[in-house]
C-alpha positions in Angstrom: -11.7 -20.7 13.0 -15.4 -20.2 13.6 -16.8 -16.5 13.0 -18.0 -15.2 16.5 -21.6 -14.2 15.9 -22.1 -11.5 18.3 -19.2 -9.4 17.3 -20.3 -7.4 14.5 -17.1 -5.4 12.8 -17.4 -2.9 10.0 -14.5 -2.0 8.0 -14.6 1.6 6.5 -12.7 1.6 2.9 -12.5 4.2 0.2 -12.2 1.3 -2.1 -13.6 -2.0 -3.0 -10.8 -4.9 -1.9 -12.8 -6.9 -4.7 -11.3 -7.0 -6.6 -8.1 -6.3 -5.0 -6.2 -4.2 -7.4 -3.5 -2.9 -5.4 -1.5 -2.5 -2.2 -4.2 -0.4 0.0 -7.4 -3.3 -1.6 -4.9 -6.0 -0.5 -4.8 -4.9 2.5 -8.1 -4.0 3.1 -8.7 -7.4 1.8 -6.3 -9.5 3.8 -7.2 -7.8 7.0 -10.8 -8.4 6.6 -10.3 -11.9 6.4 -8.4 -12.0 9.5 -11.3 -9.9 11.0 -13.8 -12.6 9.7 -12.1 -15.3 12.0 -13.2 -13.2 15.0 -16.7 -12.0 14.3 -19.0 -11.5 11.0 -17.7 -8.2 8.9 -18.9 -5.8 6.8 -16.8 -4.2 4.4 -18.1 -0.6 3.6 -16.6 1.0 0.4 -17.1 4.0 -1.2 -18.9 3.8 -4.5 -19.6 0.7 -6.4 -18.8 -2.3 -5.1 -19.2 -5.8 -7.0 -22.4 -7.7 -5.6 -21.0 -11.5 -5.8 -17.4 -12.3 -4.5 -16.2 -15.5 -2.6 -14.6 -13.6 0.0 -15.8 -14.8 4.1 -17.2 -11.1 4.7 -20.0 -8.9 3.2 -19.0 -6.2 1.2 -21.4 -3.0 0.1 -21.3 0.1 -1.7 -21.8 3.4 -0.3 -22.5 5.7 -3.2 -20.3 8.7 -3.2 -18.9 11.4 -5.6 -15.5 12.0 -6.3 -15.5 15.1 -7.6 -11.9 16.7 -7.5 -13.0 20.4 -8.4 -15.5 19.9 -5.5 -12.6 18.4 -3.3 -10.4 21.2 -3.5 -13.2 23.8 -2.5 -14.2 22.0 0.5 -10.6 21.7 1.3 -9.2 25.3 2.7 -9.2 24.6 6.5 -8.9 20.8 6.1 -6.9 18.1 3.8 -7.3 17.4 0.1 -8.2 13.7 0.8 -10.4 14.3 4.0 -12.5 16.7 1.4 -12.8 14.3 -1.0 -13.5 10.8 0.9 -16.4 13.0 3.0 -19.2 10.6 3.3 -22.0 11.2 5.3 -23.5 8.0 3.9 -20.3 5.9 5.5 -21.1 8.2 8.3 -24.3 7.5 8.9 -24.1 3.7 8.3 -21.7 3.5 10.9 -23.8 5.2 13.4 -26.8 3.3 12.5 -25.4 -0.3 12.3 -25.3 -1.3 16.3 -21.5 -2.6 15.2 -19.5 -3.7 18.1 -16.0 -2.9 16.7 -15.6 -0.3 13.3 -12.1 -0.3 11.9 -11.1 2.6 9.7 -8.8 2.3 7.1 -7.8 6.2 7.0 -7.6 8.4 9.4 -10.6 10.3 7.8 -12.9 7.7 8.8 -11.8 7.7 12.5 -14.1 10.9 13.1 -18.0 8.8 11.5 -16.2 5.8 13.2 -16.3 7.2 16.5 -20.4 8.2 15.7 -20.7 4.5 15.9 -20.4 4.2 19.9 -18.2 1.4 19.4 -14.3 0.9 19.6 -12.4 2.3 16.6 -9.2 0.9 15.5 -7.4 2.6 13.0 -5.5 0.8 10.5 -2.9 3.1 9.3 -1.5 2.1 6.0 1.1 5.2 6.4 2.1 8.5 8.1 0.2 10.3 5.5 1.8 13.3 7.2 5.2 12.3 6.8 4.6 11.6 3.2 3.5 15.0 2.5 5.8 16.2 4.1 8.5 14.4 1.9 6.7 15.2 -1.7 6.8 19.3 0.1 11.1 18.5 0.3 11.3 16.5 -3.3 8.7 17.4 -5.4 10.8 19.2 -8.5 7.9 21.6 -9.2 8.1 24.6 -7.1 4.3 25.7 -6.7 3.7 21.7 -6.0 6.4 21.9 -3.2 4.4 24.6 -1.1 0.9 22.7 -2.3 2.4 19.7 -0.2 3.9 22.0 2.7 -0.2 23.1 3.2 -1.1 20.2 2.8 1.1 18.5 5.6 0.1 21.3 8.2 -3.6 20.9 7.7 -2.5 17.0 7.7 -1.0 16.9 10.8 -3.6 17.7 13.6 -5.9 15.5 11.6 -3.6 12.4 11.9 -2.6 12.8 15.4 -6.1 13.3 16.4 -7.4 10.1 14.3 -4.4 8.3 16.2 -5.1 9.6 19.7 -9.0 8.5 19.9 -8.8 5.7 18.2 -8.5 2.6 20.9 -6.0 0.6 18.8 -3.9 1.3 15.4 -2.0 -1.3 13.5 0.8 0.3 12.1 2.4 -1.6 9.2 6.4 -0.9 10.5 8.1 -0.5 13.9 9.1 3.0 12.4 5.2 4.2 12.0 4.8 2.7 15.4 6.9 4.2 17.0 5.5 7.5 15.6 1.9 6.6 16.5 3.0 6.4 20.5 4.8 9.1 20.4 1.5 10.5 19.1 -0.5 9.4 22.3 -2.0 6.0 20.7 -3.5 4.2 23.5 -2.4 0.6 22.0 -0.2 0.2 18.6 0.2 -3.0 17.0 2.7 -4.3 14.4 0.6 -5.9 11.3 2.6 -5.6 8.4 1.4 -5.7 4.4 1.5 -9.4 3.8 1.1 -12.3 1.2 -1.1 -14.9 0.5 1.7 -17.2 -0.6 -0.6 -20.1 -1.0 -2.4 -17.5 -4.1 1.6 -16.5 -5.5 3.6 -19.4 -7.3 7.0 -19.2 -7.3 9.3 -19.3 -10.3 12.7 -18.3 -11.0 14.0 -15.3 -12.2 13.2 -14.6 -15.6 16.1 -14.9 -18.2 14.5 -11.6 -20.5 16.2 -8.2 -20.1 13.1 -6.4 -18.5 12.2 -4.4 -15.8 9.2 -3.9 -14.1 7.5 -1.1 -11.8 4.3 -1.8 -10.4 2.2 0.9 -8.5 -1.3 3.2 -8.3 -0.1 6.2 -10.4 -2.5 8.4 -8.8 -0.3 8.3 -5.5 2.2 11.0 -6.5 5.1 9.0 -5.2 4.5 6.3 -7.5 4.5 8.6 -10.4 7.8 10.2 -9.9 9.5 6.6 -9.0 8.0 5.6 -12.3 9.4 8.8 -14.5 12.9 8.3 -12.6 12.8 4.6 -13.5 12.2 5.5 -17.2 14.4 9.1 -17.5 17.3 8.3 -15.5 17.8 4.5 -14.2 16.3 2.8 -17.7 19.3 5.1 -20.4 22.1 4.3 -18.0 21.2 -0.1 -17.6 21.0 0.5 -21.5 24.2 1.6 -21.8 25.4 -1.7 -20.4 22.2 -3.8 -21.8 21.0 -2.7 -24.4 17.9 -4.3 -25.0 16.1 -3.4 -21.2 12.9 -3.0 -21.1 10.6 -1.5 -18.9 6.3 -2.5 -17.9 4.8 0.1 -15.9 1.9 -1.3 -14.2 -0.9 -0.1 -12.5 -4.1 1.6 -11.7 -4.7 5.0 -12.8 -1.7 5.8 -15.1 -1.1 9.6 -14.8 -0.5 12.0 -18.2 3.0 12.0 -17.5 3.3 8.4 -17.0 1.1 7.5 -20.4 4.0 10.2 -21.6 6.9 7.7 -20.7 5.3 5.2 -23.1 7.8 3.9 -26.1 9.2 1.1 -27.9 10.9 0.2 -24.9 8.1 1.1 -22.3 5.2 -0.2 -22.2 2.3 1.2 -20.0 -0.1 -1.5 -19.6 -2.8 0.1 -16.9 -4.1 -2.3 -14.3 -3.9 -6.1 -14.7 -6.3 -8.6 -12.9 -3.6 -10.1 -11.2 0.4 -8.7 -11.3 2.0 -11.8 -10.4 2.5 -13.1 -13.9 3.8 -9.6 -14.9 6.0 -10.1 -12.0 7.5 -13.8 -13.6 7.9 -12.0 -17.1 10.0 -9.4 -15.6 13.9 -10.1 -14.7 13.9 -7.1 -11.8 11.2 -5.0 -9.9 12.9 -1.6 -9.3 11.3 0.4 -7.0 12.8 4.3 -6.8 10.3 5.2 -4.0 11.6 8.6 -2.6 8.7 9.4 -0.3 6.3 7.0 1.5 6.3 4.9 5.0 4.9 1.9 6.1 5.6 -1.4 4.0 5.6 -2.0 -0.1 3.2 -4.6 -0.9 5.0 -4.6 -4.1 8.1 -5.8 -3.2 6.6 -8.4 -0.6 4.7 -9.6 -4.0 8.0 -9.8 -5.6 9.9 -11.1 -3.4 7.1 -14.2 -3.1 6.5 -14.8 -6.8 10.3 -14.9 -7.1 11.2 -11.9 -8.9 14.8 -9.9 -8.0 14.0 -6.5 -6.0 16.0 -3.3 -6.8 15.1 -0.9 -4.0 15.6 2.2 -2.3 16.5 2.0 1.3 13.1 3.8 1.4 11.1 2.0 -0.5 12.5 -1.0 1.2 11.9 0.3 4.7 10.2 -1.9 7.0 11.0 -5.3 5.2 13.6 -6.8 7.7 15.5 -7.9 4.3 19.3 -7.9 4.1 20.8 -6.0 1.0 22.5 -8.7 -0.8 20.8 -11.6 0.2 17.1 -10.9 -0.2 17.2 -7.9 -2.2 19.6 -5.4 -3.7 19.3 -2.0 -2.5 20.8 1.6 -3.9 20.1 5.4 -3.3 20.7 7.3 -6.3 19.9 6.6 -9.8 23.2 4.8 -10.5 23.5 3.4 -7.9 20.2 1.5 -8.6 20.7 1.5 -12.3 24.1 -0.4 -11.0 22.1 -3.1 -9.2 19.6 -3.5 -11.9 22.7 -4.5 -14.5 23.6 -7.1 -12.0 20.3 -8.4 -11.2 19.7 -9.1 -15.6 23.3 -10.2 -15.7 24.3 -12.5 -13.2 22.1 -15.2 -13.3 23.6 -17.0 -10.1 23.1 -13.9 -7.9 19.4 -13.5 -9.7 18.6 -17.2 -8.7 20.0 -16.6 -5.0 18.0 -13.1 -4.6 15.1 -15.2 -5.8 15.2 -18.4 -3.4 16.4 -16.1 -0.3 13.5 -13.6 -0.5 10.8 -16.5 -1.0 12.2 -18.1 2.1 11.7 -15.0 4.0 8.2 -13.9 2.8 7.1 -17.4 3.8 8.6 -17.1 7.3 7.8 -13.5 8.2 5.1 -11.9 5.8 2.4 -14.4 5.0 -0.9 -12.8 6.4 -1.8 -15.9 8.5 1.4 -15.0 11.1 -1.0 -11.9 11.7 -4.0 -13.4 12.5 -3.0 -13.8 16.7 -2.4 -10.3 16.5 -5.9 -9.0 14.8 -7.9 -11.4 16.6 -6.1 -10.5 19.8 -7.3 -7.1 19.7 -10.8 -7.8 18.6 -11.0 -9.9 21.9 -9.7 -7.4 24.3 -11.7 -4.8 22.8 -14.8 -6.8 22.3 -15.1 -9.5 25.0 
């Protein structure tokens, strides 16, 4: 589809999606390329961004510090993360563009979106209040449990505010939908995390004993799935196979998840591209215990034909049947149960692995969405 000249779309990111290291770059990514076959986009992103990529939008830099320590003393009355993505570079790019449509991709950007004078649609990759709001229930450090709690309440007007002015959100579930209206949205649509399954081969499951957790270790979350994977699922799938390894991959490894490191788990950092880590693995096993919308993850999984061991939660919003596209389990043994099956019976393995292809080709590849991006572009910009 030809690029509609006159619509003019920025995209506000507090990353580069090139390269696109990453479920919130992917999605950043894939949804400006559906953007691209309505109008010509912009991708702003905070910092450095590479000058030369192949991608159908343009794609600059907006330079920005990151200080932490300056973060958490601009952050009394108002979120960690709103302190620390504060840009009054992004803002002032997106009042001085003349864009027809700005689309923020956190709800910290919906306030300099609205400077623009344009429609704002917020594309909310989570109920960042929600999630806090979990780590404040299941964090095990005590001081870290009422750190979250603060945080959540100085979340929570924030988010519903970002949702109530924005003139569309695209929620990535039915679940964070549903929240978003009860929030006042004026329009929610459905977009969930997708694949490019054109750019993911598909091969068969593995036939080495490893396991494999893939994640931004920064995102608290993914840190304490990756330590649970390692301390509590990883000793008891030994006891059965004893040779299970474990690859933790991904951006930003934490202290404690460079501590997990051993002869029997490797911590790799960020790769350029985690599908063939994904074919070298047996299992993905995701112990998310906090998060919402959809795991790009296991949608990468599930298309490059690895066997997913899930949470229900980490699972949630993937209309996946435990079983037959993916084996699910709450507690450490009971996911530590599913992973000995998924490295030991090589018919079920194969079956996981053919089912789950099928369905990320039928309901997750990012081209289904492109009706529904494009539709709101139109009504919003005629």
């Amino acid at each position: 589809m030809t690029a509609v000249p006159h619509r003019r779309i920025l995209v506000c990111s507090y990353e580069p999606p090139v390269p696109a290291h990453g479920g919130y770059r992917l999605r950043v990514r894939h949804l400006a390329r559906l953007l691209a076959r309505a109008g010509d986009v912009t991708v702003a992103a905070l910092g450095d961004a590479p000058e030369s990529h192949d991608e159908p939008f343009d794609l600059v830099g907006v330079p920005h510090d990151f200080s932490r320590r300056r973060a958490l003393r601009r952050s009394w009355r108002r979120p960690y993360l709103a302190a620390l993505l504060d840009s009054p570079g992004l803002a002032r790019l997106a009042a001085g563009g003349g864009w027809d449509l700005v689309v923020a991709s956190s709800p910290f950007f919906v306030d300099l979106a609205l400077g623009s004078g344009a429609p704002v649609v917020l594309d909310a990759h989570n109920v960042e209040t929600d999630i806090m709001a979990t780590l404040a229930r299941t964090d095990e450090r005590r001081l870290h449990r009422a750190r979250w709690r603060w945080e959540a309440a100085k979340m929570a007007p924030v988010e519903r505010a970002a949702v109530a002015s924005s003139a569309a959100v695209l929620a990535t579930s039915d679940a964070d939908a549903a929240v978003f209206g009860r929030w006042g949205s004026a329009r929610v649509e459905v977009v969930p995390n997708g694949v490019d399954t054109t750019a993911v081969a598909h091969a068969p499951p593995s036939a080495r004993h490893a396991l494999v957790y893939v994640g931004q270790y920064g995102y608290r979350p993914n840190e304490s799935a990756a330590r649970e994977l390692v301390t509590q699922i990883l000793p008891l799938v030994q006891a059965a196979v004893p040779d299970t390894t474990v690859e933790l991959v991904g951006r930003n490894p934490t202290d404690a998840v460079r501590a997990l490191a051993a002869a029997d788990v490797a911590v790799p950092g960020p790769v350029d591209d985690v599908v063939p880590c994904l074919h070298q693995a047996r299992a993905l096993v995701v112990p998310l215990r906090a998060g919402s919308g959809t795991r790009l993850k296991i949608l990468e999984a599930m298309a490059a034909g690895t066997p997913v061991v899930s949470t229900p939660l980490g699972a949630a919003g993937i209309d996946a049947v435990d079983g037959e596209h993916l084996l699910l389990g709450d507690t450490p043994e009971d996911l530590a149960r599913q992973a000995v099956r998924a490295l030991t019976e090589d018919e079920l393995a194969v079956r996981l692995s053919a089912a789950a292809r099928s369905l990320v080709e039928r309901r997750y590849d990012w081209n289904a969405f492109a009706p529904t991006v494009t539709g709101v572009v139109a009504d919003l910009v005629p």
